[in-house]
C-alpha positions, -999 to 999 in steps of 0.1 A, spaced: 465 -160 588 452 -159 553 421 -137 543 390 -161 534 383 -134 505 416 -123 488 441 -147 504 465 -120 517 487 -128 545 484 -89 554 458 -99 584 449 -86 618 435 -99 646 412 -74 663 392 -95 691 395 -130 710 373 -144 727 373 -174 751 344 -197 748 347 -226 771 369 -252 756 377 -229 717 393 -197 711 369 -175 688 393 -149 668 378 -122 650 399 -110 622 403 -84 593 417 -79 558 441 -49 556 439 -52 520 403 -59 516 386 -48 544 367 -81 546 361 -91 582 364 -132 590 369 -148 624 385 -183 635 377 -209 659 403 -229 677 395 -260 698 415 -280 718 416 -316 710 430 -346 731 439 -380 720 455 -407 744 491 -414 725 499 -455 736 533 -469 736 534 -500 717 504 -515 698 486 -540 711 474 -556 681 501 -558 662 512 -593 648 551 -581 655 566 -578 687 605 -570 699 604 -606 707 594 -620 676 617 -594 656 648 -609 676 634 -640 665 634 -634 632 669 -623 636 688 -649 651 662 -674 631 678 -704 648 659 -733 633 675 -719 596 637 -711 585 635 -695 548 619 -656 544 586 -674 534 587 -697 561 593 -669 589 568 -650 571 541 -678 577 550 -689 609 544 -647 621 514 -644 601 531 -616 582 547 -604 544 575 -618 530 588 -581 524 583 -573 564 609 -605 570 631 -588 546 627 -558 561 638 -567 594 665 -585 585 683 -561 560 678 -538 595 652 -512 571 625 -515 597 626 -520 638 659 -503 636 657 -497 672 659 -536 680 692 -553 687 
């Protein structure tokens, strides 16, 4: 940890203190005697698999691919709703690498 007052690294931590869902440190300076504490909290997000709104799908990128009515980049890109420079990206294989 840094020191809020002189920004040393030479730091010690002389109390914690659990406080329901944080960690309260209480901390001091060896260099400057300044006293400072930290709070930790834990945080929790949900992390999905996939997006549900997105305009792109495996499907559609294999699509794209094998493009089998001969559309042009600017035709694919209407017809998925997307950028001309996505349909170029999935076809020089520069984005959804992981798609066969």
């Amino acid at each position: 940890m840094k020191c809020v007052n002189c920004k040393s690294k030479n730091t010690r931590v002389t109390c914690t203190d659990q406080q329901s869902s944080r960690t309260v440190r209480y901390c001091r300076c060896l260099d400057c005697k300044t006293k400072f504490k930290t709070e930790e909290q834990v945080v929790k997000y949900e992390v999905r698999k996939g997006h549900t709104n997105a305009k792109l799908n495996v499907a559609k990128v294999k699509e794209i691919r094998a493009n089998k009515r001969k559309l042009s980049t600017k035709g694919l890109a209407i017809e998925y709703d997307v950028e001309i420079s996505t349909i170029s990206a999935i076809r020089a294989r520069k984005t959804w690498k992981n798609v066969d």
